[in-house]
DSSP file (Angstrom, degrees, kcal/mol; ACC not computed):
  #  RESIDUE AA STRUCTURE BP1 BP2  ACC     N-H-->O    O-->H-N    N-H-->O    O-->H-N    TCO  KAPPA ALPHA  PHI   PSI    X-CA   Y-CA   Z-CA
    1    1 A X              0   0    0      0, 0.0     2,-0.4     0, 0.0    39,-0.2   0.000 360.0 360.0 360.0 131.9  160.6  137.9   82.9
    2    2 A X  B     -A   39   0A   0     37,-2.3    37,-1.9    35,-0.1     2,-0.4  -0.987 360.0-162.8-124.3 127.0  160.4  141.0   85.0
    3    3 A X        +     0   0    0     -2,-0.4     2,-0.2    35,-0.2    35,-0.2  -0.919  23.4 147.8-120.4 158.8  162.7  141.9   88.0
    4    4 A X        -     0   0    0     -2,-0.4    33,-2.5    33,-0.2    -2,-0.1  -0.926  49.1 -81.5-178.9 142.1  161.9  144.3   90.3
    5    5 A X  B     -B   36   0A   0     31,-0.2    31,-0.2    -2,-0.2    25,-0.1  -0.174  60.2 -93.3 -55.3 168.5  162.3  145.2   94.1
    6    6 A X        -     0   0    0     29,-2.4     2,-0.4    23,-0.1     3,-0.1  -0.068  38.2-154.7 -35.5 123.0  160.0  143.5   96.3
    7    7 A X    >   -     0   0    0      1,-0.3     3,-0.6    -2,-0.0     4,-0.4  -0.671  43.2 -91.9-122.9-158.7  156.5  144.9   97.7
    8    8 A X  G >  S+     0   0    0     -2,-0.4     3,-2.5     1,-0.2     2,-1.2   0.890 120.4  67.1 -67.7 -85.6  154.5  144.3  100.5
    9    9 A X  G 3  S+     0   0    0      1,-0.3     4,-0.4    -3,-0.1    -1,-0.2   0.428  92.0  64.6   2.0 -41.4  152.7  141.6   98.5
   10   10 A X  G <> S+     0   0    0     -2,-1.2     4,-1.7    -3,-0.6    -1,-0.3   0.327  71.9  94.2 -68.9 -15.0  155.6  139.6   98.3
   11   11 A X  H <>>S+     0   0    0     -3,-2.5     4,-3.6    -4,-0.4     5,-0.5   0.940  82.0  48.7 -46.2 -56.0  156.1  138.7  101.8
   12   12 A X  H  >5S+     0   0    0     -4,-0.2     4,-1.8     2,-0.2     5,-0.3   0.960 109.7  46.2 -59.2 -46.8  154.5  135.8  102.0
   13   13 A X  H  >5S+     0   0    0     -4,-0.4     4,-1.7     2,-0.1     3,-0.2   0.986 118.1  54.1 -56.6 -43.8  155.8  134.1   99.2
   14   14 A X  H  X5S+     0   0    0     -4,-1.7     4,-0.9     1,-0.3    -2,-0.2   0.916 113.7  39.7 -26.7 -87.6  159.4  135.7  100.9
   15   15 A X  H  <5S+     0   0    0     -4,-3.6    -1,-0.3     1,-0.2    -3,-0.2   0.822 108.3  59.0 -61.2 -23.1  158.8  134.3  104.2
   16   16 A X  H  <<S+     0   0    0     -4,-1.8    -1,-0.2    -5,-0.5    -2,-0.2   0.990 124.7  29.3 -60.8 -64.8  157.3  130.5  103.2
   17   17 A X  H  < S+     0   0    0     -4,-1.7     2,-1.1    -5,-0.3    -2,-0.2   0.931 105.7  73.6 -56.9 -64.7  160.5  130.1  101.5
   18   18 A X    ><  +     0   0    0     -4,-0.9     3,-0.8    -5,-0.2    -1,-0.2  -0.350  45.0 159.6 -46.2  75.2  163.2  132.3  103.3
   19   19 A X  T 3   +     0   0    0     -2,-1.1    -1,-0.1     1,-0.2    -2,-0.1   0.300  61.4  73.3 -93.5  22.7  164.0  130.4  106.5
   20   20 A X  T 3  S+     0   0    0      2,-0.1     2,-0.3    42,-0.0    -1,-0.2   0.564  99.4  42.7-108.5  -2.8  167.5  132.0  107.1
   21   21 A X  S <  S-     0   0    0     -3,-0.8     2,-0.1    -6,-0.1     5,-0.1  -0.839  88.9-104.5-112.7 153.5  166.0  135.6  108.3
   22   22 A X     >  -     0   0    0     -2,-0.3     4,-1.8     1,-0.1     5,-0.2  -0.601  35.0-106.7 -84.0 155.6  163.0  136.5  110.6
   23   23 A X  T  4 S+     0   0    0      2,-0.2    -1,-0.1     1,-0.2     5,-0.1   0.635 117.3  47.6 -62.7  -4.5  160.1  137.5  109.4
   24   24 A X  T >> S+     0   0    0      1,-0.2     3,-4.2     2,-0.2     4,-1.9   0.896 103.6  60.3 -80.8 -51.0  160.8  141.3  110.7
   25   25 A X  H 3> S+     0   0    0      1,-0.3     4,-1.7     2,-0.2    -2,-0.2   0.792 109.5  43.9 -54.4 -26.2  163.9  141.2  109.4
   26   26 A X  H 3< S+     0   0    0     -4,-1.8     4,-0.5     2,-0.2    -1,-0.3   0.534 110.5  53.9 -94.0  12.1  162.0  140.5  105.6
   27   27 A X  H <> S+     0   0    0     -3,-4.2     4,-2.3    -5,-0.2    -2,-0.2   0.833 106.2  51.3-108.9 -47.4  159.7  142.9  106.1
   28   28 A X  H  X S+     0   0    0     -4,-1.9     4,-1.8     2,-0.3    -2,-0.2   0.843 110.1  52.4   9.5 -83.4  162.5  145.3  106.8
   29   29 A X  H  <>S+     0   0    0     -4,-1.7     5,-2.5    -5,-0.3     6,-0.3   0.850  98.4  57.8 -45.5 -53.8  164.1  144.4  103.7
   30   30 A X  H >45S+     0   0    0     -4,-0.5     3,-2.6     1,-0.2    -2,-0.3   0.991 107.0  53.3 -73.1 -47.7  161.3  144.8  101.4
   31   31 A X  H 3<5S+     0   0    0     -4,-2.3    -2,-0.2     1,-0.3    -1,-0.2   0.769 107.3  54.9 -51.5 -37.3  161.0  148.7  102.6
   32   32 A X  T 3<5S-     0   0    0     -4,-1.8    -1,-0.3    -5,-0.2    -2,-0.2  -0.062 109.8-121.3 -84.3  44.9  164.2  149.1  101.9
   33   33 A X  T < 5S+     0   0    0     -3,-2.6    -3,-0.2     1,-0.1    -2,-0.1   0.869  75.2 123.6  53.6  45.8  164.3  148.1   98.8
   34   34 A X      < +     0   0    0     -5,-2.5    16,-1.5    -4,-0.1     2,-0.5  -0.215  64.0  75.2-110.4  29.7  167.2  145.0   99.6
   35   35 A X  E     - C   0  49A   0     -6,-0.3   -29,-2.4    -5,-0.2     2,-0.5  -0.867  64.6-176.2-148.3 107.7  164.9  142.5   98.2
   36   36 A X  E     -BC   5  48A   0     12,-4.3    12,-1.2    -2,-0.5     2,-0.6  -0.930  17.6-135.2-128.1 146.3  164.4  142.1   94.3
   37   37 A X  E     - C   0  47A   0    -33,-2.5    10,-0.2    -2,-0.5   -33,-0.2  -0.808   9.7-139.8 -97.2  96.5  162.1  139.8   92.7
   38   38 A X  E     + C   0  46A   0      8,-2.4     7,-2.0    -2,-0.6     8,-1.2  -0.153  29.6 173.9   4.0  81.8  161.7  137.3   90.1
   39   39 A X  E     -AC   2  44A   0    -37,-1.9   -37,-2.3     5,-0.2     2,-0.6  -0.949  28.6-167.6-137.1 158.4  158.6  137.1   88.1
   40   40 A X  E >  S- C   0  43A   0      3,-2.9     3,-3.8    -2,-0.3    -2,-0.0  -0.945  79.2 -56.4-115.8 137.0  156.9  135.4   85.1
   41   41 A X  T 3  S-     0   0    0     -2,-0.6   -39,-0.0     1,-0.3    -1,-0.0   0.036 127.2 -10.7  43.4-119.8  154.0  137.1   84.4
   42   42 A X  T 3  S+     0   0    0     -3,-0.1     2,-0.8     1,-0.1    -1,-0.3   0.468 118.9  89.8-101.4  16.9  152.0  137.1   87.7
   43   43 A X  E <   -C   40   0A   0     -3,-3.8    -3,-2.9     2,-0.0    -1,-0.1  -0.836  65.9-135.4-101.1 120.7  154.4  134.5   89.5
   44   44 A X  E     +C   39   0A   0     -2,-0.8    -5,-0.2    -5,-0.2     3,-0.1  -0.336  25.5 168.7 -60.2 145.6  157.5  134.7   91.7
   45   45 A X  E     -     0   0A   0     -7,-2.0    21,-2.8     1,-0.1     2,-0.3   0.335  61.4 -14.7-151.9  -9.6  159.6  132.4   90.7
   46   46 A X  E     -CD  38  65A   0     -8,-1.2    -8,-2.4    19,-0.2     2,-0.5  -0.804  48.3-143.4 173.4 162.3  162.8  133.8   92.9
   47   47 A X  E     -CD  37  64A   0     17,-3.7    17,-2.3    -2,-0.3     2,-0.5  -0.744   6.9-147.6-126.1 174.0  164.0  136.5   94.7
   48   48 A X  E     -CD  36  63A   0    -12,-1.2   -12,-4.3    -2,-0.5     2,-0.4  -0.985  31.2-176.4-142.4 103.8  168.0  138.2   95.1
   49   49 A X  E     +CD  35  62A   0     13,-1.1    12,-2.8    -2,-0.5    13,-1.2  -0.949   9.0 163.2-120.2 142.6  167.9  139.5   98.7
   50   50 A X  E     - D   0  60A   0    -16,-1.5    10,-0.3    -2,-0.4     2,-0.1  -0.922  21.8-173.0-162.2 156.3  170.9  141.4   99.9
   51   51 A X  E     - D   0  59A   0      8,-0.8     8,-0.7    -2,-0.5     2,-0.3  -0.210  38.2 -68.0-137.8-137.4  172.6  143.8  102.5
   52   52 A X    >   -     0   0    0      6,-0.2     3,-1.0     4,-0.1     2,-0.4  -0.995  30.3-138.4-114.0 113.6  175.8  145.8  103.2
   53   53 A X  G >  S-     0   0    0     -2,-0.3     3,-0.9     1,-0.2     0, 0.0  -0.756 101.2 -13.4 -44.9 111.2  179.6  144.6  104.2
   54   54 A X  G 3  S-     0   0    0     -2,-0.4    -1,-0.2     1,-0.2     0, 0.0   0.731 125.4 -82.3  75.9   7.9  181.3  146.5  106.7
   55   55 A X  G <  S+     0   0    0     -3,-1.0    -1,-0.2     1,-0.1    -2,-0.1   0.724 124.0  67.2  13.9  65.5  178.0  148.6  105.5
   56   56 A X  S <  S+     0   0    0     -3,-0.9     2,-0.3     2,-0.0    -1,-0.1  -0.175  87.8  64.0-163.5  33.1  179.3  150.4  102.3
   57   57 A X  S    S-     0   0    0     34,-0.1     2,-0.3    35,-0.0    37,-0.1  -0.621  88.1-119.6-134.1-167.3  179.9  147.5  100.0
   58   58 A X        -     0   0    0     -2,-0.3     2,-0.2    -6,-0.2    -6,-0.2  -0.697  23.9-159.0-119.4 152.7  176.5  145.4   98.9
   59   59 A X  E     -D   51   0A   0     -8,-0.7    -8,-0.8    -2,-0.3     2,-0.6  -0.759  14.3-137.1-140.2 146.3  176.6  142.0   99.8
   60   60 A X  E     +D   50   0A   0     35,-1.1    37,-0.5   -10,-0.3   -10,-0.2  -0.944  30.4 173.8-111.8  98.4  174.4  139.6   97.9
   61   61 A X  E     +     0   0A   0    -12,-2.8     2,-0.2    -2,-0.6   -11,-0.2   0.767  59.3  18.0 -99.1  -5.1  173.2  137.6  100.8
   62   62 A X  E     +D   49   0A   0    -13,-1.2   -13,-1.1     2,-0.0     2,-0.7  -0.881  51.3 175.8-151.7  94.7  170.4  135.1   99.2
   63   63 A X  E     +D   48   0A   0    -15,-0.2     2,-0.3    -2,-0.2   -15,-0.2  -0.905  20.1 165.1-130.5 104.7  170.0  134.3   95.5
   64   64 A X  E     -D   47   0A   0    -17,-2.3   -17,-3.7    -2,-0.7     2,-0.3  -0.907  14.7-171.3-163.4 131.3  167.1  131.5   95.3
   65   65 A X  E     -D   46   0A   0     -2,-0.3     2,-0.4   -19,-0.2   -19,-0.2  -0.758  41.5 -94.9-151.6 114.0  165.3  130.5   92.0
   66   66 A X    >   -     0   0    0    -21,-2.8     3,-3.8    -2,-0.3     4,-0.2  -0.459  39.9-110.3 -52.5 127.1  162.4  128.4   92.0
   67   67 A X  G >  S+     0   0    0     -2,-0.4     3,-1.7     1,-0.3    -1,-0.1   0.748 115.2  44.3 -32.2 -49.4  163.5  124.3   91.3
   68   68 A X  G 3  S+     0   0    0      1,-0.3    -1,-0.3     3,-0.0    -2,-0.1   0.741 110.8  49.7 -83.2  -4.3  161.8  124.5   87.7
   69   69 A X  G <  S+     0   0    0     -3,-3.8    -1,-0.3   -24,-0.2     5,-0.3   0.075  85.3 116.6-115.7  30.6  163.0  127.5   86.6
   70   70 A X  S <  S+     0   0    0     -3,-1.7     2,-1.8    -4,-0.2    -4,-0.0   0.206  73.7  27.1 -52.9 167.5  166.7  126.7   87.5
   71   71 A X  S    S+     0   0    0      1,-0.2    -1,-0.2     2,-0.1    -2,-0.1   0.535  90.3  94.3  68.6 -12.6  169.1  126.5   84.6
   72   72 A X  S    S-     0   0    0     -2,-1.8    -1,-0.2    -3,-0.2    -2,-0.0  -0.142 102.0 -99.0-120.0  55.5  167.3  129.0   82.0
   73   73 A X  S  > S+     0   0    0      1,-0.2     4,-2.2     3,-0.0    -3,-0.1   0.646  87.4 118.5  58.1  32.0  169.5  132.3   83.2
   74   74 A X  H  > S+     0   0    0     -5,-0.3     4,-1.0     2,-0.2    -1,-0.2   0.558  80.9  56.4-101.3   4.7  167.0  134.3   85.8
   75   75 A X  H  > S+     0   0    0      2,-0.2     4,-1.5     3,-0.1     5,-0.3   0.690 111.7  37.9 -80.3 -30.6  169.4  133.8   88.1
   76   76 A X  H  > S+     0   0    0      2,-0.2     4,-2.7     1,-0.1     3,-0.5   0.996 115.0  50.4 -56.5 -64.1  172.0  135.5   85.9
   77   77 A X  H  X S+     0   0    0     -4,-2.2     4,-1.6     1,-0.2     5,-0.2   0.823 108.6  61.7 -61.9 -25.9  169.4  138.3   84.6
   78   78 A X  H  X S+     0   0    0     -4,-1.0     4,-1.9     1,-0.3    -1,-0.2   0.877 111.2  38.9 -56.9 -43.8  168.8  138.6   89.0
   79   79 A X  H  X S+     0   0    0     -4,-1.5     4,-1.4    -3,-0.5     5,-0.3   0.838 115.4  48.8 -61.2 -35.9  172.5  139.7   89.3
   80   80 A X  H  X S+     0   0    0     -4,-2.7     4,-1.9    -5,-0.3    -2,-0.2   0.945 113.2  47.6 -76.7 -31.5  172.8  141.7   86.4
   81   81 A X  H  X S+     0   0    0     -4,-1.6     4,-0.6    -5,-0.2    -1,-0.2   0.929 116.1  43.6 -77.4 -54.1  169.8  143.5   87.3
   82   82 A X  H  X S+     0   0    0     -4,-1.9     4,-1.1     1,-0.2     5,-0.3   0.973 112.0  53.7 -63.6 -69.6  171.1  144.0   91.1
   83   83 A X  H  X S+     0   0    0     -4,-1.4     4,-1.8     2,-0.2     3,-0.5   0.757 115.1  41.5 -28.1 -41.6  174.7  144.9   89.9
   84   84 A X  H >X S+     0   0    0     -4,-1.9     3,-2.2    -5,-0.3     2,-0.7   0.701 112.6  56.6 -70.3-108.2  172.9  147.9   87.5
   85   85 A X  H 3X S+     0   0    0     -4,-0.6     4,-1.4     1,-0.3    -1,-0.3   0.124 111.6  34.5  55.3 -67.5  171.1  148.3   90.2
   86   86 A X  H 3<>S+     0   0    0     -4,-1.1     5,-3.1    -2,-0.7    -1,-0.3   0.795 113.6  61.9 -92.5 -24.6  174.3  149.1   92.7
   87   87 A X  H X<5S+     0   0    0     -3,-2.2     3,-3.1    -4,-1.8    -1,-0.3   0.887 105.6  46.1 -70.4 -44.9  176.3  150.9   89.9
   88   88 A X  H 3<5S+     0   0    0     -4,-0.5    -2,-0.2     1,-0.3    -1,-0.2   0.855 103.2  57.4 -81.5 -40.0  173.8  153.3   89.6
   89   89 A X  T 3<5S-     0   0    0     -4,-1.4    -1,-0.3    -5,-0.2    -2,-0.2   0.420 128.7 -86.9 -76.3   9.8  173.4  154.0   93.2
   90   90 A X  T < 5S+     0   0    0     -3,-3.1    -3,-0.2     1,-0.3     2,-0.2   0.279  84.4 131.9 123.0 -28.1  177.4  154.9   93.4
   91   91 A X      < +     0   0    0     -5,-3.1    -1,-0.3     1,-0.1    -2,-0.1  -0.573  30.8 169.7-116.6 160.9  178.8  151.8   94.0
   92   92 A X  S    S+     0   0    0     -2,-0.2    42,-7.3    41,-0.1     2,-0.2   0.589  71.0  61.0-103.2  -6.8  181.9  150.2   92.1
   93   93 A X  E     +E  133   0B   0     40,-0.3     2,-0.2    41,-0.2    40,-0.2  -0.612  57.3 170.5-137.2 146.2  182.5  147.1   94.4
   94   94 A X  E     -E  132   0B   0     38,-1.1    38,-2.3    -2,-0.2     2,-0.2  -0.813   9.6-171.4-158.6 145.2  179.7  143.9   95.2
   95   95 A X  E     +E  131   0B   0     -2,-0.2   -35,-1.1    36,-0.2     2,-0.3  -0.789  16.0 168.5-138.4 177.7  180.3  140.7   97.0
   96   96 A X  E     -E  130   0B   0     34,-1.7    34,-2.2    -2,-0.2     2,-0.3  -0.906  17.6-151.5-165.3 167.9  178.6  137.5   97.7
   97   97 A X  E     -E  129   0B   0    -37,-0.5     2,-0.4    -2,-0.3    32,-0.2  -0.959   4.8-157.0-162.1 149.1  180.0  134.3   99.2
   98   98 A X  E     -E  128   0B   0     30,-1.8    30,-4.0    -2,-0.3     2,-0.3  -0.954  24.2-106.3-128.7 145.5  179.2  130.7   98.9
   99   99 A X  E >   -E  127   0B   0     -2,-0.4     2,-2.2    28,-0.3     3,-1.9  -0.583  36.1-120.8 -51.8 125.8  179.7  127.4  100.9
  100  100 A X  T 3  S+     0   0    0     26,-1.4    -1,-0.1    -2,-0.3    26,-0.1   0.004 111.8  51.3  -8.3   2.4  182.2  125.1   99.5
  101  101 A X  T 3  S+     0   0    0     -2,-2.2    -1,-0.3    25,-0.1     2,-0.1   0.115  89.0  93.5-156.5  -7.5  180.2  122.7   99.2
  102  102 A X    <   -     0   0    0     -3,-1.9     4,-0.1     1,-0.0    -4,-0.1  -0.418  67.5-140.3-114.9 161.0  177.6  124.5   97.3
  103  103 A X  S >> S+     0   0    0     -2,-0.1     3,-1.2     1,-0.1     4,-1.1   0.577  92.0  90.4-106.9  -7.3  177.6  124.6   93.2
  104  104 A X  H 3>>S+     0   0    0      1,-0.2     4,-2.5     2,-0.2     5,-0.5   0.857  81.3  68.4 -48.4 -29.6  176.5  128.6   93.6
  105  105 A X  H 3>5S+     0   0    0     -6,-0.3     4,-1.1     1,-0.2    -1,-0.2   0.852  92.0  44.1 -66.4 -26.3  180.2  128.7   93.5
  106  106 A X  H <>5S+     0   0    0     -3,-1.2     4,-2.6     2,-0.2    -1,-0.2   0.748 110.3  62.0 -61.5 -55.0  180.8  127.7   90.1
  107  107 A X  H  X5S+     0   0    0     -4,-1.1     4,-3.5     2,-0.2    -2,-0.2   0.855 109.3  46.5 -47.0 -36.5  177.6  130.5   89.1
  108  108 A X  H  X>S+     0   0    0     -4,-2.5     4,-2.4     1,-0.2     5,-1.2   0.977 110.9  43.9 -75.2 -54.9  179.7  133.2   90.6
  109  109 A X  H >X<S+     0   0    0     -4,-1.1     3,-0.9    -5,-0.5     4,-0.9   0.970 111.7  53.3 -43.9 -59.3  182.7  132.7   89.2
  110  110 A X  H 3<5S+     0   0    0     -4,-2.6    -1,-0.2     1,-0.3    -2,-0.2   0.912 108.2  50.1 -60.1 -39.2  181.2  132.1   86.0
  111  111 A X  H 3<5S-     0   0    0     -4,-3.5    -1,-0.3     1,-0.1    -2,-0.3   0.904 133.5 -87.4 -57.6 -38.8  179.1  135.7   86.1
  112  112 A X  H <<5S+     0   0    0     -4,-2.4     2,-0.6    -3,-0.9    21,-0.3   0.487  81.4 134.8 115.2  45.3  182.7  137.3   87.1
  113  113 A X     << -     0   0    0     -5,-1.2     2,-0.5    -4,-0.9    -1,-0.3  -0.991  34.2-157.8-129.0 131.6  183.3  137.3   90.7
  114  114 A X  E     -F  131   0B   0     17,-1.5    17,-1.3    -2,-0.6     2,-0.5  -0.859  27.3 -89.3-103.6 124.4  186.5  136.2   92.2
  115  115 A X  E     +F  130   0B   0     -2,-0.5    15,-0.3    15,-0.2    14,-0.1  -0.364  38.1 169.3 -81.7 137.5  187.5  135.0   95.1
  116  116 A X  E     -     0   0B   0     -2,-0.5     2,-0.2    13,-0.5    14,-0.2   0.035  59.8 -47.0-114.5   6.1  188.5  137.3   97.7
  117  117 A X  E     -F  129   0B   0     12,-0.7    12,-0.7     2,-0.0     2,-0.3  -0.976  51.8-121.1 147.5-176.0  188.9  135.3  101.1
  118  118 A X  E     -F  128   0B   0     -2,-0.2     2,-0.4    10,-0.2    10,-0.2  -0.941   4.4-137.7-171.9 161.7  187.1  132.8  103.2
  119  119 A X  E     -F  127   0B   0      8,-2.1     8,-1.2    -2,-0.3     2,-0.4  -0.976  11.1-158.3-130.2 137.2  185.7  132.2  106.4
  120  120 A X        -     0   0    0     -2,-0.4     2,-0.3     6,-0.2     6,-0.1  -0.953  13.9-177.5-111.3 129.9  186.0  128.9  108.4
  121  121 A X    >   -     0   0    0     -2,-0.4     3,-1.7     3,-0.3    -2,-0.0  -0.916  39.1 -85.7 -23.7 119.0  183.3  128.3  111.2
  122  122 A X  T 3  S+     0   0    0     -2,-0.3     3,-0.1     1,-0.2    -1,-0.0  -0.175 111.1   0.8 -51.6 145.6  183.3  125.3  113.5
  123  123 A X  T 3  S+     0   0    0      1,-0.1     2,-0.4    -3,-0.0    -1,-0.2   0.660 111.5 117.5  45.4  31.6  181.6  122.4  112.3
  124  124 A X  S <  S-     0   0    0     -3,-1.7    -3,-0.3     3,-0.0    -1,-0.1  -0.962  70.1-109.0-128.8 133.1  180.9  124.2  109.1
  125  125 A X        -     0   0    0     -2,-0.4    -4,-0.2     1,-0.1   -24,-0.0  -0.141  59.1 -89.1 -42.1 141.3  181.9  123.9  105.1
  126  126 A X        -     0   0    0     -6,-0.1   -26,-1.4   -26,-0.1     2,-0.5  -0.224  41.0-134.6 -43.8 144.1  184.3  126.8  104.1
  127  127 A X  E     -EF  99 119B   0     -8,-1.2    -8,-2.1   -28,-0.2     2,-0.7  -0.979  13.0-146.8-111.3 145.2  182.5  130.0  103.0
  128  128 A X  E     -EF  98 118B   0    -30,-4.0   -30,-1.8    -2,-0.5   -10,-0.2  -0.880   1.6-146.2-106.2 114.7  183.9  131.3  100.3
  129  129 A X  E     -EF  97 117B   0    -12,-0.7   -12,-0.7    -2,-0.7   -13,-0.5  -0.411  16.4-163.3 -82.1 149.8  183.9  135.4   99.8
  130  130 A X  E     -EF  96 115B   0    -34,-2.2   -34,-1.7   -15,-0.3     2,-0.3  -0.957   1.7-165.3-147.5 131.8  183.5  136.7   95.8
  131  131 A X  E     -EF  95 114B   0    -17,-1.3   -17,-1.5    -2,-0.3     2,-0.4  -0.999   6.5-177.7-124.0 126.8  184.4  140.3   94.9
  132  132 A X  E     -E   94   0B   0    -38,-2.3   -38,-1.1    -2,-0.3     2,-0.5  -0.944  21.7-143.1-119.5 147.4  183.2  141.5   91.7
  133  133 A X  E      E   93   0B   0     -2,-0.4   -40,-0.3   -21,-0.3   -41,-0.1  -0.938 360.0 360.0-108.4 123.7  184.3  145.3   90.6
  134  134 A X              0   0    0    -42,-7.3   -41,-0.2    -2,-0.5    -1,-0.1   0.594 360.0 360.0 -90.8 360.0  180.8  146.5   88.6
């Protein structure tokens, strides 16, 4: 298993899958190196896309792990990878947040993220904010 940011190559799988960003907005991303990628051998199999809070914190905005390769810890090694990743570039502090409603919450927690807050939306599941200190 290899992670590694994103290249131009990767867009397409990026954008068939990602339907919560525009496509400028991933292409964006992959130049600046917010977008890291899953692979086995020559297959994507999930990508860790992610941006700033308050733009000095990383925020983990997207963590998504093809269905069969759920459950066998490349969603773990994708965090661990991004956390070295933000520790090395300076920073001490990383967040993420999950719906309420979502079982991501349970993942976070378990890697070492705490919950910091939450944000309520009309007609929407609680989000729940996670602060981890790297």
């Amino acid at each position: 298993m290899r992670y590694e940011y994103a290249l131009e190559m990767d867009y397409n799988y990026i954008y068939e899958k990602d339907k919560h960003v525009s496509k400028e907005l991933i292409k964006t991303k992959i130049h600046q190196k917010e977008i890291i990628i899953a692979r086995d051998i020559n297959r994507n199999i999930g990508w860790l896309r992610y941006g700033y809070f308050w733009d000095n914190i990383p925020f983990m905005n997207m963590l998504y792990i093809e269905e069969e390769y759920r459950r066998k810890g490349i969603g773990t090694g994708l965090v661990k990878f991004w956390e070295d990743e933000m520790k090395m570039k300076g920073y001490n502090l990383v967040m993420t947040s999950s719906l309420a409603n979502e079982q991501a919450q349970f993942f976070f927690r378990k890697l070492g993220y705490n919950d910091s807050g939450c944000l309520l939306l009309n007609n929407q599941p609680l989000e729940i904010i996670f602060t981890k200190y790297i």
